[in-house]
N, C-alpha and C positions, 0 to 999 in steps of 0.2 A: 665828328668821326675821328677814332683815335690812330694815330700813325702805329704800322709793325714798330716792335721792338729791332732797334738797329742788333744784327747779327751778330754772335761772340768771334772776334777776329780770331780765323786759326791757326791753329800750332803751325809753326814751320814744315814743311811736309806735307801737308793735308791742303793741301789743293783740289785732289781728287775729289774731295768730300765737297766742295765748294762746286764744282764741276758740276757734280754729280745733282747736287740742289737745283741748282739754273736750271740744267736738263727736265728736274721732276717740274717746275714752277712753270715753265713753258710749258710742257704738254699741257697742265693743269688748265693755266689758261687758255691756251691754244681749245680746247675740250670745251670750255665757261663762251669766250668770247668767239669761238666760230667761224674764226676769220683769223689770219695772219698778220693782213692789213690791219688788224685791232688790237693788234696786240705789240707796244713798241720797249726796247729797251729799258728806258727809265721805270715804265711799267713793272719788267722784270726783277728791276732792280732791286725796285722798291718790295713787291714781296719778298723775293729771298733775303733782305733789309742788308743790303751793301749801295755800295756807289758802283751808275753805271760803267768808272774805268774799273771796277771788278769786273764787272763782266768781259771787257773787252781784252783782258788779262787772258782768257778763255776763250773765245770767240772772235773773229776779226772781226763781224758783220754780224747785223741780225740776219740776214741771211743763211751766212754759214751756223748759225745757231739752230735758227730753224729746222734746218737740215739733217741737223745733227739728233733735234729731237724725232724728226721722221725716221732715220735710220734705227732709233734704239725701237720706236714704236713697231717696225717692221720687222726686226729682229724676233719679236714675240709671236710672229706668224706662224713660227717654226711649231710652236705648240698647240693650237686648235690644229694644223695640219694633221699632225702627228695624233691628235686625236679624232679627228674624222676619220682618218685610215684605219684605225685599231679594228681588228675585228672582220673588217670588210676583204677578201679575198678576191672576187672577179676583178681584172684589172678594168674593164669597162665602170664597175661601180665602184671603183676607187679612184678613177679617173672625173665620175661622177660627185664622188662625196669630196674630193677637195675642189673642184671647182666653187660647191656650195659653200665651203670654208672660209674661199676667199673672198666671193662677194661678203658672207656675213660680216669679216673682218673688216672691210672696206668701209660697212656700213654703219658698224661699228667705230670708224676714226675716220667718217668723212672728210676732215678737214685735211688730217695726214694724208690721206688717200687722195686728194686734192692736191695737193701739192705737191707729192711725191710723185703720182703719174699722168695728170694733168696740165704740167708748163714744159716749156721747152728749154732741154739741156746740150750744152754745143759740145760736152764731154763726160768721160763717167767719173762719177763722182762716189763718194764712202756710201751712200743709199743705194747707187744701182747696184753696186756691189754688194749690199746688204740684201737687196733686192734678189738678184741670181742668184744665191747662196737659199735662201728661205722659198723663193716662190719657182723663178723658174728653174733651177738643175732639180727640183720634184717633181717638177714636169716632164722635163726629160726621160726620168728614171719613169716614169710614169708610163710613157707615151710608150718608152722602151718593154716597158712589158706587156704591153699591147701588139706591140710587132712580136715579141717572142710566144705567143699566143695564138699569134697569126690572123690577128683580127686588120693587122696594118701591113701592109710589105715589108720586107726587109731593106728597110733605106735607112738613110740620117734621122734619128728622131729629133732633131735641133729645128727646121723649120717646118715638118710636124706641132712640136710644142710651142714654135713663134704663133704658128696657125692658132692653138687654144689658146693660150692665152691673151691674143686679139680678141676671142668672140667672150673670152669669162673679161678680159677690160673693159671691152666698150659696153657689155652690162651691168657691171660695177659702177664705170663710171656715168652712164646714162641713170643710174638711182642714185647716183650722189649727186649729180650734179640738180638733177629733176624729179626729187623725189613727189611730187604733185600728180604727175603720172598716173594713169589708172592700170598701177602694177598689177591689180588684183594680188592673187597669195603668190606674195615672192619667192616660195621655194618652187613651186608647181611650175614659176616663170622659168627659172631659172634649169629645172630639170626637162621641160620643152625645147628649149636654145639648144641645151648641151649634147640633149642627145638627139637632135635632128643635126647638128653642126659635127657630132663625131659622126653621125650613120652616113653625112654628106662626106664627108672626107673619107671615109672608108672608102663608097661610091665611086670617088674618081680618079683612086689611084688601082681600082679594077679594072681589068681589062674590058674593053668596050662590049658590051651588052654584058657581061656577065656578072648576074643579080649580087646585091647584097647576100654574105650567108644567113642562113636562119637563124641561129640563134644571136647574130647581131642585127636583124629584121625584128626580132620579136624583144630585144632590149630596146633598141627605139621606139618603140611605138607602146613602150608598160604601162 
């Protein structure tokens, strides 16, 4: 088996460019091998064809490398968003059609999605921050035009949108982590959850006994 060709060492300046490689070669691999644990620096190295203190020129840790490629992967979220929205006007079904955005996304970079909301962090970091920028302040905005519609109260939509996106996570991450599952059609799943978990939460922020309105009764149960 023949070795990469060792890398054209760069012009002065161009770091970036170097950076920027590492970055494409981990996801790549990170996408091939599946696993984070499977994929170690000198590995990286060796495709982008430098020596591992390249990399560390750039990165302290595989860790923060890692990391670094989940944030850019997450960053991209911004656009299937932006494209499930298009076009869609009720804000129940926009609220509907990015949920389904971001499982597909999710499903789509299991591994990222693994490790980006999947382990435990004891502070925030450039990904959560990439994170609330792309998934949740659109939820906020979201949730917000749900209450100006008057399908939600007039409160804080911050733990509102904490609420969705617990119930569009823990489905996300329950088909990444268990895709074996007898999901049956994951969109149909997926459109069951969401719109029993908003009709529930409309529900209970109603005054007691009085019903669901109708035309968020009869979006539930389409």
């Amino acid at each position: 088996m023949m070795c990469p060709a060792r890398r054209q060492r760069s012009a002065r300046g161009s770091g970036a460019d170097l950076r920027a490689e590492i970055l494409s070669v981990t996801k790549e691999l990170l996408a091939e091998k599946g696993s984070a644990e499977a994929v170690s620096i000198r590995m990286i190295a060796k495709a982008v064809g430098v020596t591992a203190p390249s990399i560390y020129r750039h990165f302290a840790d595989k860790d923060v490398l890692i990391e670094a490629v989940c944030a850019e992967v997450f960053a991209e979220l911004e656009a299937p968003l932006a494209a499930a929205l298009e076009g869609v006007e009720a804000p129940l079904d926009r609220l509907l059609a990015a949920a389904h955005a971001y499982v597909r996304f999710a499903l789509a970079h299991p591994e990222n999605y693994r490790i980006s909301m999947m382990q435990i962090s004891d502070s925030v970091t450039a990904l959560d921050m990439v994170l609330s920028a792309a998934a949740f302040q659109k939820l906020v905005e979201l949730i917000g035009d749900c209450i100006a519609a008057g399908i939600f109260p007039d409160e804080d939509p911050v733990p509102m949108a904490l609420e969705a996106w617990s119930a569009v996570h823990g489905m996300a991450a329950l088909m990444v982590a268990k895709p074996y599952l007898p999901w049956g059609d994951q969109d149909a799943f997926v459109d069951r959850l969401i719109r029993g978990s908003v009709a529930g939460a409309c529900l209970i922020r109603r005054p007691s006994g009085e019903p669901l309105p109708p035309d968020v009764l009869a979006w539930a149960v389409r």
